[in-house]
C-alpha positions, -999 to +999 in steps of 0.1 A: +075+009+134+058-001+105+060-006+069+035-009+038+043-023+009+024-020-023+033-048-049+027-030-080+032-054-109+001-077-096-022-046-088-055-045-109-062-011-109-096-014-087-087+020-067-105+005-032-075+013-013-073+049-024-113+047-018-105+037+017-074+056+023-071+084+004-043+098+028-016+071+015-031+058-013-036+069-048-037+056-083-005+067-107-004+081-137-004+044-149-036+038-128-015+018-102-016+019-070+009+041-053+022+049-016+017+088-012+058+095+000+071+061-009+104+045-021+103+028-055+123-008-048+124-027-077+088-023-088+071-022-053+065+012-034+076+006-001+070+034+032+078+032+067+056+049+091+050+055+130+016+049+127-001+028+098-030+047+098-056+031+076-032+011+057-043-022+075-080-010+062-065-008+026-045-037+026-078-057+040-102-037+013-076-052-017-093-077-038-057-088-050-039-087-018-007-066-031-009-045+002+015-055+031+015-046+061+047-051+081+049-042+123+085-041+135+097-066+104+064-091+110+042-090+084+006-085+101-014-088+069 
């Protein structure tokens, strides 16, 4: 199982992980990033997913590094 987690008070608006994952990823009305199906905790989207698809490749492709990437409650990037 794993989770992503997208820490949006730090996120800079830059759009690369909706550029490289437009499946999970877009930008909010606020131009922040958001987790396409996600829970809102606190200010962080969080979703758990069989596979991570290309979240790994978004989380890598974040200049700001607000994208976790969690497999079975170790974070792996």
């Amino acid at each position: 199982m794993f989770k992503l987690v997208v820490e949006r008070d730090d996120c800079t608006s830059c759009g690369s992980c909706e550029d490289v994952c437009p499946e999970l990823f877009e930008l909010d009305e606020g131009s922040i990033a958001h987790i396409i199906g996600s829970e809102r905790v606190d200010n962080n989207d969080e979703l758990e997913t069989e596979d991570e698809k290309c979240g790994v490749d978004a989380a890598e492709s974040c200049p700001v590094m607000i994208i976790h990437v969690y497999e079975d409650g170790v974070e792996i990037l």
